[in-house]
N, C-alpha and C positions, 0 to 999 in steps of 0.2 A: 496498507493500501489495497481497496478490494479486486482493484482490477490487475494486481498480479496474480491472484490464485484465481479469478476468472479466467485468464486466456490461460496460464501455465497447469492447469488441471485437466479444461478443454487440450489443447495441443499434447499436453504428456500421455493423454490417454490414447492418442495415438501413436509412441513409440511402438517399436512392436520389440524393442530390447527390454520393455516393462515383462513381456510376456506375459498380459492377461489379458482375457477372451472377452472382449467387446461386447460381443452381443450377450454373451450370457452375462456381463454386470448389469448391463444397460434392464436385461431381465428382469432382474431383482428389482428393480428402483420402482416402487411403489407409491403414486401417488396418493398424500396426503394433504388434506386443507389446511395445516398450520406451513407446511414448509415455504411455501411464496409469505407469508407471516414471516419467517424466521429470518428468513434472505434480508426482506426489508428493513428488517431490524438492524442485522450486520450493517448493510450498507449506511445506514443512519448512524452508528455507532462512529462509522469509520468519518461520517462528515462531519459530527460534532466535537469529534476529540481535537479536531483543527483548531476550529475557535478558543476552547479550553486552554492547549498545550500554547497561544496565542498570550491566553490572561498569563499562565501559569510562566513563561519564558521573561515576560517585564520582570518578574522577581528573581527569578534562579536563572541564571549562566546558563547557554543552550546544553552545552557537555555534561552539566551536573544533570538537567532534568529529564536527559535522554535515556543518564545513569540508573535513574530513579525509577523511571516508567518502563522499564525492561524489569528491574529489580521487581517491582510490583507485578508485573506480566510473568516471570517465568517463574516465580511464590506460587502464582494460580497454576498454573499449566501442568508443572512436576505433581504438586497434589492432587489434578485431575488423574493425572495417568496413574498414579499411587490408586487411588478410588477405582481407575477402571480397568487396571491390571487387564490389558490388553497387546498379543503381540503387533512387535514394531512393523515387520513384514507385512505389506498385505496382500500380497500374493504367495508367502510358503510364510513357515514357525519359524525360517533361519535367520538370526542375528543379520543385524546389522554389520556389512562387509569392512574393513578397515578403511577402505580407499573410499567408498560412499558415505562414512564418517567424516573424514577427510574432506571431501565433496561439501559436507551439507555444513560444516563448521566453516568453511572458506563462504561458500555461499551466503548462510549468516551473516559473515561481517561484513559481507557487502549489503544483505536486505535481513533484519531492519538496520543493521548498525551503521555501514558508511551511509546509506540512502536517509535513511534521519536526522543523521547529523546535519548532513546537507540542508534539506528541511526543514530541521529548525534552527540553524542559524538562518535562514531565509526567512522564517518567520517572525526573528527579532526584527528584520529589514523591512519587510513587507506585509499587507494585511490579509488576514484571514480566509477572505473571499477569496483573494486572487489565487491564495494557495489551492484550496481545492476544487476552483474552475481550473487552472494549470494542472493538476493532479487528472485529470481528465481523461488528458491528451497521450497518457500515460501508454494504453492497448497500442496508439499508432504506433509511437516509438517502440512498441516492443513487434510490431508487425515489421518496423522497416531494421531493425536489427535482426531479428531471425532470416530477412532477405540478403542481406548484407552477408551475415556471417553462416546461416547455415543453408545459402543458398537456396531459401522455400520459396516457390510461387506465389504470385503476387500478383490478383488480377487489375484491370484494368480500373475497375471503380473502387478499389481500395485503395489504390495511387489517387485519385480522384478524392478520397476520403480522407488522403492523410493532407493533402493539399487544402481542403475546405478546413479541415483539424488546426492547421499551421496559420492558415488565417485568424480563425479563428481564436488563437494563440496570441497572434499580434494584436488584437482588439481588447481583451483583455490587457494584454501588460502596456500599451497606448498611451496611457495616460502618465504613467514613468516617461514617454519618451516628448514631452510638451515639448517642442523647441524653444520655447521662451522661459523656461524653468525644468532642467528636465530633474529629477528626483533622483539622484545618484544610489543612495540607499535603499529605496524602493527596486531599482531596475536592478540591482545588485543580489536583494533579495529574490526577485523572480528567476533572475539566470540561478542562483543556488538550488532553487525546487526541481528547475527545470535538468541542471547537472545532476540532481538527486534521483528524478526522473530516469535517467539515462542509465542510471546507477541500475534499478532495479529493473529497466527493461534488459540489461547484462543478466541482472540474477534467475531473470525467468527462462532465459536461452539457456544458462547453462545451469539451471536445477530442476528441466522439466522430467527426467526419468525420476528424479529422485521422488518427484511429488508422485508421477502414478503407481512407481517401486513399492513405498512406505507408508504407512500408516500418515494420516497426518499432523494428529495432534502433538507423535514422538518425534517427528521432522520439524514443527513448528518450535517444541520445546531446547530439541537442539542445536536447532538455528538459533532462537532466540537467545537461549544460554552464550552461542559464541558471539552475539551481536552486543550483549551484555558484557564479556569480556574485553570485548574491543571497545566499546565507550569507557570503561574503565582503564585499560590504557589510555585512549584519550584523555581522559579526565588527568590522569598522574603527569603526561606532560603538559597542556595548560596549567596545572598549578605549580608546577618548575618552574615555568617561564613566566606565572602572574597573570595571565590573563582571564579576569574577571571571575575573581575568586568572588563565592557564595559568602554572602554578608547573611550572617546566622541572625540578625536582627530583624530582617524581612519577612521569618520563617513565622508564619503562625497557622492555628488549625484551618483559616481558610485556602492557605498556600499546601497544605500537607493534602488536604481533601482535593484538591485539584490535580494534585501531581500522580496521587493513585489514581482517582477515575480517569483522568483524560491514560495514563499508560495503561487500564484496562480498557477502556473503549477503542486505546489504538491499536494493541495489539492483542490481548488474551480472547476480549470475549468476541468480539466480531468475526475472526478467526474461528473458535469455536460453534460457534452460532452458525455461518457456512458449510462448514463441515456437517454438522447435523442435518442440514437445510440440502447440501447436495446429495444426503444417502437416498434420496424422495423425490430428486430432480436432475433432469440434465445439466451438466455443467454451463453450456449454451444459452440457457436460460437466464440465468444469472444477469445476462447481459442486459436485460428487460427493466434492471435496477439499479445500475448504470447511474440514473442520471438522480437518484434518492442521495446519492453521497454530495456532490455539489448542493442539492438542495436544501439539504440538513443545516450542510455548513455555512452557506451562505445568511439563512434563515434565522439559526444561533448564535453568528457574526453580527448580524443585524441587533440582536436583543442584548445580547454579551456583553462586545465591544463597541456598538453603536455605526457601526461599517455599513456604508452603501456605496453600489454600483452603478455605474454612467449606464447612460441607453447603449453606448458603443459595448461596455464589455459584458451586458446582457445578451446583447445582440453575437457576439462574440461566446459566448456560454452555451446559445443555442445554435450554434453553428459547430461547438466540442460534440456534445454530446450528441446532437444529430451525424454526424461522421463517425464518431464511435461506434452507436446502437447500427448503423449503417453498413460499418467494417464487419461485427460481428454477424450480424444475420447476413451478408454477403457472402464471407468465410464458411458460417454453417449451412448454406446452400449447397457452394462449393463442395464441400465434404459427400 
């Protein structure tokens, strides 16, 4: 999900317990003409892998293909850093502290591992679009939790913004709610992205030092590692109890090609591809493309799985993402 390491990279680089000097990174950052290219890219990556992980979930168990799409993601990751033998720190040479290991493994298993799980079992319930028009809303929730819990200010038109966001919220999942048939499986599905959602607006409160502290590829690899972990325990108790063990009969190379790329497009290379993309740009920025992930997936939803959207939860789409792009350059005024 692109928009955690959008605010939690912006907001971490303001700890001042990172203890690195602002203006002299901000220094360095070198504009180049591929990097708003590279950005684009991520966020595309990150809306197309919806639809995918959408085909790829009607055949494998959510638990198994979550197992699977980490497995494929942290294969790439660990060899990248094998390849760039770079230290984890990045702000001193010093190892990674036990308790911020500690940190970043707990954190993991909340993003991606409980926040996915979530996710896709909501995506056996509900359709492609609605996931990452909902996936959206994602920045507010993590603006009204850091208010909640870590007490940050909060002005006036980002309350404003999260209220247009929540509407706009209800317009999309609407049509689950027909009163003359409501779609219980469907509405079921939404509330899981949305508790998924919640999940990973927690992960970004509490791993924003860790993202401006650490390198990020070695923080992605070892979150990922323990989120990988944790769907594997998941997996070993749904198949104690039977729930909806993988039928090895379904498996063929067009299900095996789907399960790699949608888990690198969700999580290895769009990850990577930002990270490159922010050494060349403010993190701020990022926000500009924001609305390339809903439109990706909507877009590949539409050719994929043959999915389309009412006027109401279009209308409702452009009401997300205008409150979003809205909160964030509001915020970065702010600042």
């Amino acid at each position: 999900m692109f928009t955690i390491w959008v605010h939690a990279t912006e907001s971490g680089a303001e700890m001042d317990g990172a203890g690195v000097n602002q203006a002299e990174l901000a220094g360095h950052k070198r504009g180049v003409w591929w990097a708003p290219v590279v950005l684009a890219l991520a966020s595309a990556c990150w809306g197309v892998s919806v639809p995918l992980s959408k085909k790829a979930v009607a055949a494998i168990p959510p638990v198994t293909l979550l197992s699977l799409q980490l497995l494929a993601s942290i294969i790439v990751l660990w060899v990248a850093l094998l390849l760039r033998r770079q230290p984890m720190a990045a702000v001193t040479d010093q190892p990674i502290t036990r308790s911020d290991l500690f940190r970043a493994c707990f954190s993991g298993m909340l993003q991606p591992g409980a926040t996915f799980l979530l996710v896709t079992l909501g995506l056996l319930l509900t359709s492609a679009s609605e996931v990452v028009l909902l996936d959206a809303i994602e920045p507010i929730i993590i603006i009204a939790m850091a208010a909640v819990l870590l007490k940050e200010r909060v002005s006036s038109l980002q309350y404003l913004c999260a209220i247009v966001a929540l509407c706009g919220a209800v317009l999309v999942i609407l049509p689950q709610i027909d009163m003359a048939a409501i779609s219980w499986n469907g509405l079921a599905g939404d509330l899981l992205v949305l508790a998924g959602l919640c999940v990973a607006a927690f992960y970004v409160v509490l791993s924003r030092r860790l993202i401006s502290a650490y390198d990020g590829l070695h923080l992605a690899a070892i979150q990922q590692s323990a989120a990988f972990a944790f769907a594997m325990v998941a997996l070993l108790v749904a198949t104690l109890i039977g729930v909806a063990p993988l039928d090895w009969r379904v498996i063929d190379g067009e299900i095996v090609c789907l399960v790699i790329l949608s888990g690198l497009l969700q999580f290895a290379l769009p990850f990577w591809l930002y990270l490159l993309a922010l050494r060349h740009m403010r993190a701020s920025m990022a926000a500009l493309f924001l609305p390339l992930i809903p439109l990706s997936g909507v877009i590949l939803a539409y050719f994929l799985l043959g999915e389309t959207l009412g006027a109401g939860q279009w209308l409702g789409a452009v009401l997300i993402i205008a409150a979003v792009l809205a909160s964030f350059l509001t915020g970065k005024s702010a600042h």
